[in-house]
BAFI-3210 file (N, C-alpha, C; in Angstrom, 3 decimals, decimal comma, padded with zeros to 6 digits):
// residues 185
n [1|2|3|4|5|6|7|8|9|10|11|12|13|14|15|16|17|18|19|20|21|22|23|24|25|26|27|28|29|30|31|32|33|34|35|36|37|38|39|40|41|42|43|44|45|46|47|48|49|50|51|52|53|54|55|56|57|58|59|60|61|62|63|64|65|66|67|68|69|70|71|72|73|74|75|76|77|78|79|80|81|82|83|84|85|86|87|88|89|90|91|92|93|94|95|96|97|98|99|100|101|102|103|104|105|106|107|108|109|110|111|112|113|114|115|116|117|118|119|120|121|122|123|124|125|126|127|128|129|130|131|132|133|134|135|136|137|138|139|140|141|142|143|144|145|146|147|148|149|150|151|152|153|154|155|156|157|158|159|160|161|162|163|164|165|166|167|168|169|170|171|172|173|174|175|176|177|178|179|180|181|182|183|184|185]
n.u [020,045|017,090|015,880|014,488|012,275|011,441|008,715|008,200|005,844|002,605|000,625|-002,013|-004,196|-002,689|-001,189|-001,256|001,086|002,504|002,282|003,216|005,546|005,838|005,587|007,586|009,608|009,105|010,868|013,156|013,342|013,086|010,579|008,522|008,032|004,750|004,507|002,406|002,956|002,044|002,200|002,245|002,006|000,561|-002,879|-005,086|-006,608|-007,800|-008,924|-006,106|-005,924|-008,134|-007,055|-004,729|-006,657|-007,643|-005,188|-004,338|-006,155|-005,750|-003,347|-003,721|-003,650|-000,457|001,738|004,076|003,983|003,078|001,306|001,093|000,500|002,434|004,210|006,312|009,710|011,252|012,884|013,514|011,783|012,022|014,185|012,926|011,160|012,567|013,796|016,035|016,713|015,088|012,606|012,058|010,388|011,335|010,026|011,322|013,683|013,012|012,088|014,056|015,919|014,687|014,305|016,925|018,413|016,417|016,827|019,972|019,325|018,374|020,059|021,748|020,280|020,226|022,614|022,840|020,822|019,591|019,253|017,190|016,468|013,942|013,145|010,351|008,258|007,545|005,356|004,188|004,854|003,470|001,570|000,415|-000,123|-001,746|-002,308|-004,627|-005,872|-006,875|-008,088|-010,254|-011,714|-013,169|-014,754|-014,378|-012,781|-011,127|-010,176|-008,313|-005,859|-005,716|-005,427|-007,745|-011,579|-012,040|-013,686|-016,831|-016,779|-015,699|-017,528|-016,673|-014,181|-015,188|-015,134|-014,744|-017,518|-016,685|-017,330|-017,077|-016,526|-016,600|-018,836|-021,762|-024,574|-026,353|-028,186|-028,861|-029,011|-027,032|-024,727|-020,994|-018,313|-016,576|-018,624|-020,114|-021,977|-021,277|-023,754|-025,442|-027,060]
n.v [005,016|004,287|005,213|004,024|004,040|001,783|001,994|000,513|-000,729|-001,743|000,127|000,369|002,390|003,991|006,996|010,577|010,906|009,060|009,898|012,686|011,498|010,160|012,170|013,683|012,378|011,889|013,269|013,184|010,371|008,680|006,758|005,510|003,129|001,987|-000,117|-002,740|-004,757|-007,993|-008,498|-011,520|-012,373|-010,097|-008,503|-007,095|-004,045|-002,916|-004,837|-005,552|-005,084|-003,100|-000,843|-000,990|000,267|002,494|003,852|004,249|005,724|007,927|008,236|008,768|010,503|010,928|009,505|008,663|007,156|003,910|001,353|-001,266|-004,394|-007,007|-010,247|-011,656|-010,928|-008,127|-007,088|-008,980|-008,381|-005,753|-006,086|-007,858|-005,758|-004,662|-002,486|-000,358|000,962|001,812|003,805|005,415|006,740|008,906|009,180|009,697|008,541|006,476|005,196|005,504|003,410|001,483|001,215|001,461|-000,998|-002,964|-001,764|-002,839|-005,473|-006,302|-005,265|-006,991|-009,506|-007,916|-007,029|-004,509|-002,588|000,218|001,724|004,756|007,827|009,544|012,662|013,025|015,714|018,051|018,999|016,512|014,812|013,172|011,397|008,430|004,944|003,351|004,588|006,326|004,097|003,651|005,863|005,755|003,360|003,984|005,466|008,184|011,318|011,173|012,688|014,475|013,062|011,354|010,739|010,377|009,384|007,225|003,863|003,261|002,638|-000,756|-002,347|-001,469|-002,597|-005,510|-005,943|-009,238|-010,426|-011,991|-014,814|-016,048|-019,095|-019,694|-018,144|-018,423|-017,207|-013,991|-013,651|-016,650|-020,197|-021,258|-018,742|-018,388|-020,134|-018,077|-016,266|-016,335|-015,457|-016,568|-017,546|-018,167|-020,935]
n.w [-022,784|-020,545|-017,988|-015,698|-012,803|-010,280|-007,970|-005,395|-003,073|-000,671|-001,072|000,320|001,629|-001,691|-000,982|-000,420|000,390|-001,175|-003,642|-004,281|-003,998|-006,572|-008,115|-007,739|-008,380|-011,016|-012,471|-012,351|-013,592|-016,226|-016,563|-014,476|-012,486|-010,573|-008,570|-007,174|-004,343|-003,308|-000,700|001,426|004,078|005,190|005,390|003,582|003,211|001,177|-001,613|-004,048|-006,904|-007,119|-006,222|-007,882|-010,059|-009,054|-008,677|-010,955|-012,314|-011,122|-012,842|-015,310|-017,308|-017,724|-018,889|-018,710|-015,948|-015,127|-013,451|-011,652|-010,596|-008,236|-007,526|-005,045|-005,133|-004,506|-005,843|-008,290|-009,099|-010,502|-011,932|-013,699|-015,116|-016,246|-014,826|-013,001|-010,855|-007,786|-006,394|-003,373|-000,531|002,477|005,174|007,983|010,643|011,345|009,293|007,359|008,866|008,248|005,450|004,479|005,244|003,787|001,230|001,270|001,145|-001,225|-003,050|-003,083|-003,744|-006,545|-008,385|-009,831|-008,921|-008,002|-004,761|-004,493|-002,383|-001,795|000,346|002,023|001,553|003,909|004,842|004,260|005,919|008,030|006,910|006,661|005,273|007,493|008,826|007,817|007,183|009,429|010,373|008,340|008,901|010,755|009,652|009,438|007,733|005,118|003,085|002,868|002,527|000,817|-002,922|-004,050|-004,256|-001,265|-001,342|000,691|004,020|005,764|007,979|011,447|013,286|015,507|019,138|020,489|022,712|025,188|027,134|030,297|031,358|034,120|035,150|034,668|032,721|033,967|037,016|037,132|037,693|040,209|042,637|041,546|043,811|044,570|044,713|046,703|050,195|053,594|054,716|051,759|050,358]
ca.u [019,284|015,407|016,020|013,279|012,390|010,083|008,102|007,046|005,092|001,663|000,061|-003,009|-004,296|-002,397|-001,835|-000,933|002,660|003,077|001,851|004,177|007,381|006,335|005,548|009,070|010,712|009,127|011,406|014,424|013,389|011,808|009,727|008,419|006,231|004,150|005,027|002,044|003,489|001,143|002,637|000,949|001,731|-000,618|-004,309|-005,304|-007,657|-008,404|-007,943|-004,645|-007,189|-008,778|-005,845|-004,251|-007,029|-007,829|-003,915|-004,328|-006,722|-004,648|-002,180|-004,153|-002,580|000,670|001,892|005,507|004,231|002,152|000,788|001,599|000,804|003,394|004,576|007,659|010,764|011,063|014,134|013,267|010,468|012,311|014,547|011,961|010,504|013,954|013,862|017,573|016,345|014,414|012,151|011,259|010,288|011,495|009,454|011,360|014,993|012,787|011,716|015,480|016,945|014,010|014,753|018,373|018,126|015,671|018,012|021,141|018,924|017,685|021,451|022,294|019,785|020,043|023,779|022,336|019,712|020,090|017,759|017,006|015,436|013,460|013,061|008,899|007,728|007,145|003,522|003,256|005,022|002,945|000,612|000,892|-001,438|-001,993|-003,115|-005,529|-007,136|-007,363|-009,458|-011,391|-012,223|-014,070|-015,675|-013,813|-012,796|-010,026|-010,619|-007,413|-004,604|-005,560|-005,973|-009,083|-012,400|-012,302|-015,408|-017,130|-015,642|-016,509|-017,663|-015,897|-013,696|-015,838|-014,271|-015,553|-017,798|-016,256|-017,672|-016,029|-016,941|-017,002|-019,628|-023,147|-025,940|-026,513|-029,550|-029,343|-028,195|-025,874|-023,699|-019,660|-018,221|-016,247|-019,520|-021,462|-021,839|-021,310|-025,032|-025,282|-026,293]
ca.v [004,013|004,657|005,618|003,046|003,265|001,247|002,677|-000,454|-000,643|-002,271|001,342|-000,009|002,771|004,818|008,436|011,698|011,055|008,438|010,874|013,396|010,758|009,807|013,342|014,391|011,039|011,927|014,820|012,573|009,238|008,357|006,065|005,087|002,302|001,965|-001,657|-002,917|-005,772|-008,797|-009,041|-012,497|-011,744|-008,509|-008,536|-005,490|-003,340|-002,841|-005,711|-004,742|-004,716|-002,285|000,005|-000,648|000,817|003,919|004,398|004,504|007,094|009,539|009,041|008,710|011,601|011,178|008,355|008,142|006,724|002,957|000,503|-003,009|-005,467|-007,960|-011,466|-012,374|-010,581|-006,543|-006,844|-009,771|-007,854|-004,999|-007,018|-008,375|-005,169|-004,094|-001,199|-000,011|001,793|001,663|005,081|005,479|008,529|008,884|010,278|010,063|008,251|004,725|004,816|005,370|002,432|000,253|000,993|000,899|-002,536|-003,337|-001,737|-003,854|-007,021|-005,407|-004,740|-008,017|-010,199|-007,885|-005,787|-003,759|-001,854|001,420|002,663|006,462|007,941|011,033|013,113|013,501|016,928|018,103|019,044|015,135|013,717|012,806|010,741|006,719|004,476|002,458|005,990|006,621|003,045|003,746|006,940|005,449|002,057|004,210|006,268|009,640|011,711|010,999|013,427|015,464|012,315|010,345|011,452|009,597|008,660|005,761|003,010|003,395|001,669|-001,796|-001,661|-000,995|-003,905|-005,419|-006,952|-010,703|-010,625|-012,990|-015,698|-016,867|-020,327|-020,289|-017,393|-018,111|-015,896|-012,962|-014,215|-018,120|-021,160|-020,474|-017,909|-019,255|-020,271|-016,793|-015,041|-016,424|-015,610|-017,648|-018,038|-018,344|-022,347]
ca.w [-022,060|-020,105|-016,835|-015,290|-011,643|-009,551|-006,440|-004,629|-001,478|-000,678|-001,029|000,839|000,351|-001,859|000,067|-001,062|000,148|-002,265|-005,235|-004,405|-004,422|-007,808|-009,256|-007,756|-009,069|-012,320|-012,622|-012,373|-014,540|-017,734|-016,416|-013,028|-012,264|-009,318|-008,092|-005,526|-004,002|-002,577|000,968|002,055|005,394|005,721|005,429|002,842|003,563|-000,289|-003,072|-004,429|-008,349|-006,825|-005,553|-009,408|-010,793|-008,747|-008,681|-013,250|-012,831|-011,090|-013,471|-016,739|-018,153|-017,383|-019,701|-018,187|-015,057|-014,968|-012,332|-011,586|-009,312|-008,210|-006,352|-005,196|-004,668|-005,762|-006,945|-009,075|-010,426|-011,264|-012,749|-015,130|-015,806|-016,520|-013,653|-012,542|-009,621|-006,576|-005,648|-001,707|000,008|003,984|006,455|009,589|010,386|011,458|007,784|006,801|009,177|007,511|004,385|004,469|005,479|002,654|000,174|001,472|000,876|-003,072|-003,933|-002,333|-004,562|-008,129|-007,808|-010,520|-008,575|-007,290|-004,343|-004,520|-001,431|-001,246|001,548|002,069|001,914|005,422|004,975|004,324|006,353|009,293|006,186|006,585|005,225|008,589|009,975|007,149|007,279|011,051|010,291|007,297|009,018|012,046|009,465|009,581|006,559|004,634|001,923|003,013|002,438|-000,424|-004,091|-004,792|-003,037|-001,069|-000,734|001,562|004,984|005,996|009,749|012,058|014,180|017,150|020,150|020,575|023,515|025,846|028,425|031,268|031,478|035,309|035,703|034,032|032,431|035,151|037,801|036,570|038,738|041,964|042,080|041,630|044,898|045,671|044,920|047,749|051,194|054,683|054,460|050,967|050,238]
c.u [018,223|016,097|014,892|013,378|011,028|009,947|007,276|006,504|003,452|000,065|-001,487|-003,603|-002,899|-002,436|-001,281|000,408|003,325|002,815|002,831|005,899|007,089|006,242|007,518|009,920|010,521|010,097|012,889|014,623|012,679|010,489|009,253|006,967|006,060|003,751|003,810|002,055|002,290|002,149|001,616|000,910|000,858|-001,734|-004,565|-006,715|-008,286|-007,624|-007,033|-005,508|-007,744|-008,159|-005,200|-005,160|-007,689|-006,400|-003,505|-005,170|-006,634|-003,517|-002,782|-003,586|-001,145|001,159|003,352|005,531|002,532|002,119|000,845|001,656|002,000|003,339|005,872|008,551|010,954|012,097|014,209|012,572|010,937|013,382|014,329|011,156|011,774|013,799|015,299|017,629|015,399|014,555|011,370|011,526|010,537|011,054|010,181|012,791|014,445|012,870|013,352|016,114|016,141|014,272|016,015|018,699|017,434|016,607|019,365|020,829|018,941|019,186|021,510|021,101|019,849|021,353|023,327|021,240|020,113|019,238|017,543|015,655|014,957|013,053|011,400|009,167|007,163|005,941|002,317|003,468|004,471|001,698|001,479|-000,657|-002,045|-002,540|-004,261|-006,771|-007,649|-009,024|-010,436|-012,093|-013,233|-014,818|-015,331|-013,037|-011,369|-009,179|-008,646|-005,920|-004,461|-005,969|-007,277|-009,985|-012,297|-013,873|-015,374|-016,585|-016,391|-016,985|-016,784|-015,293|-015,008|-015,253|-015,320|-016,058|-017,431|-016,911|-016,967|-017,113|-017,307|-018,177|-020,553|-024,089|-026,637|-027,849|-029,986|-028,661|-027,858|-025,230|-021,933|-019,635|-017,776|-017,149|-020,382|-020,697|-021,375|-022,886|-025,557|-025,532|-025,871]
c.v [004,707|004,927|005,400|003,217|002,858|001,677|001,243|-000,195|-001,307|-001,471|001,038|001,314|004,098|006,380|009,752|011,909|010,948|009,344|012,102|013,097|010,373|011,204|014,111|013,636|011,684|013,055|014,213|011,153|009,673|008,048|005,391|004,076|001,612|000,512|-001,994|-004,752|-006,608|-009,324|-010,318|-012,487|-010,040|-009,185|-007,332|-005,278|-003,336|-003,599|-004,525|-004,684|-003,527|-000,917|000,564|000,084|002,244|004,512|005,314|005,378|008,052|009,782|008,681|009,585|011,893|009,607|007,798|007,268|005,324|002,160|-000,916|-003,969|-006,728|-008,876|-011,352|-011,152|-009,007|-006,477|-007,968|-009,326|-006,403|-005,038|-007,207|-007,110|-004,480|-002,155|-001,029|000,135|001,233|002,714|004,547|006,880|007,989|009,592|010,641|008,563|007,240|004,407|004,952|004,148|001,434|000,403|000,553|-000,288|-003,208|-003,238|-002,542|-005,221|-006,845|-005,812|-006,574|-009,397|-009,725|-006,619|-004,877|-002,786|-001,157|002,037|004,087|006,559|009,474|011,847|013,542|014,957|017,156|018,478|017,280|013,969|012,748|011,588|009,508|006,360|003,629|003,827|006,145|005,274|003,248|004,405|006,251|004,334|002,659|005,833|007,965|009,644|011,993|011,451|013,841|014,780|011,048|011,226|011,052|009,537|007,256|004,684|003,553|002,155|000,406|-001,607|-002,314|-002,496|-004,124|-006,149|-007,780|-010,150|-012,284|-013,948|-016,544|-018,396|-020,497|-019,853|-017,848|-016,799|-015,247|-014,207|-015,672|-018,897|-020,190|-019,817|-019,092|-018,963|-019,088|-015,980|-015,398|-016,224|-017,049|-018,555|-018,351|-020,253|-023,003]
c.w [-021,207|-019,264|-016,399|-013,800|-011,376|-008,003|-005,942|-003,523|-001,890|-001,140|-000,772|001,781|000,138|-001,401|-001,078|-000,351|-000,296|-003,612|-005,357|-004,372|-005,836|-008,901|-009,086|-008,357|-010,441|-012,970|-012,855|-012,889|-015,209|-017,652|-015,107|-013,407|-010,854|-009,517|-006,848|-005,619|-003,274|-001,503|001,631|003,215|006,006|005,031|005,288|003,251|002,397|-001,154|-003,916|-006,241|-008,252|-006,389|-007,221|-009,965|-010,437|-008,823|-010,376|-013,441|-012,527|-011,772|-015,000|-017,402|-017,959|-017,578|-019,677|-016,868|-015,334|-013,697|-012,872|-010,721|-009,456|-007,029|-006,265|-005,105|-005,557|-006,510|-008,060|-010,114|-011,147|-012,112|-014,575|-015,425|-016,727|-015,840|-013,036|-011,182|-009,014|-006,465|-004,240|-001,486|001,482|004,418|007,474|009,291|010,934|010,057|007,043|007,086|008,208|006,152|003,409|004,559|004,359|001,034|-000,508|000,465|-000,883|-003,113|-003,744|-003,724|-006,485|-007,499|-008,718|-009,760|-007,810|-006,187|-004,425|-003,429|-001,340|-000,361|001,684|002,197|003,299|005,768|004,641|005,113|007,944|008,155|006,522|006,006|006,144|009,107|009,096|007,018|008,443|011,189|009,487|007,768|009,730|011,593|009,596|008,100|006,792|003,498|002,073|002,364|001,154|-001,645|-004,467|-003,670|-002,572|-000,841|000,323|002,440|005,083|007,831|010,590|012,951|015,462|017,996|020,318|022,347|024,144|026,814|029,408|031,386|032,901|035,902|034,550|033,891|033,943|035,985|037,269|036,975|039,776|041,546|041,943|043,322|045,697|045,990|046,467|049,479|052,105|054,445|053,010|051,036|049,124]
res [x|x|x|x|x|x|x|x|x|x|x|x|x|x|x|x|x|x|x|x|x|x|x|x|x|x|x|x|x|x|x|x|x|x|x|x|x|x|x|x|x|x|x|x|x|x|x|x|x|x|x|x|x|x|x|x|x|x|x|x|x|x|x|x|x|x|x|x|x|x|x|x|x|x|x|x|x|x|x|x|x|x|x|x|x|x|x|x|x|x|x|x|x|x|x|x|x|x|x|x|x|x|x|x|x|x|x|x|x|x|x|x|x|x|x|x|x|x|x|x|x|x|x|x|x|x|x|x|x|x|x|x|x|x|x|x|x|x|x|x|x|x|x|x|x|x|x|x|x|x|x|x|x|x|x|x|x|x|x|x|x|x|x|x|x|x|x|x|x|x|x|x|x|x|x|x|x|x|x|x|x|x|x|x|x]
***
């Protein structure tokens, strides 16, 4: 029988932490496939289309491992791809309790599914992809943590300039009542 696992996560973007859990997975399945999940609660940085298909051209030559977007429940979908396993890599013992927990739920909806967790390489494990959009949104180079180039960024967040409703446009009307003097009329 294959020895199928699936690497899900949102890999928004894909880093070079995730590339080294599936080159080490590949060492220990048949077949791995890179699962990116549509979380409707997050707001991607990069259409998940767009993620699948820079993800297929770091592994174009390497015909044991494919890409796959998905809805709905991972263990459903690995399920239906007929995947046994569950690959995760752990950075750090938050990423263990969260996963452990995640796992529970997995076993708990398909008893068939096995998670397998890999221990990050310690030259990667300070990589997230919430740290790398950070850098890339404000325009800093990202060369070092992803396998691929990314677009170029969109610009940068701006904070809403605010108006207090009680204070008007500088030097126009009266001042508000705390601003003014005794003499003040």
């Amino acid at each position: 029988m294959k020895r199928i696992a699936l690497f899900p996560g949102s890999f928004d973007p894909f880093t070079n932490g995730h590339l080294d859990v599936v080159r080490r997975g590949a060492v220990l399945f048949d077949e791995i496939i890179i699962a990116i999940g549509n979380n409707t609660s997050k707001n991607r940085y990069l259409p998940v289309e767009q993620m699948v298909g820079m993800i297929e051209e770091v592994f174009r030559n390497e015909p044991r491992v494919s890409v796959q977007a998905y809805k709905g429940l991972t263990a459903d979908f690995a399920r239906q791809v007929g995947a046994r396993f569950l690959l995760r890599g752990l950075r750090n013992t938050t990423d263990f309790e969260y996963e452990n927990t995640i796992a529970q739920a997995n076993r708990h909806v398909n008893p068939e599914l096995e998670t397998v967790f890999l221990i990050t390489s310690p030259a990667l494990a300070a990589i997230s992809s919430t740290i790398i959009r950070e850098i890339h949104r404000f325009g800093g180079n990202v060369d070092d943590f992803v396998p691929f180039a990314l677009p170029a960024p969109r610009s940068p967040p701006r904070l809403p300039l605010r108006r207090s409703s009680r204070v008007g446009p500088c030097f126009s009307g009266s001042p508000p009542r705390w601003a003014r003097s005794e003499t003040t009329p």
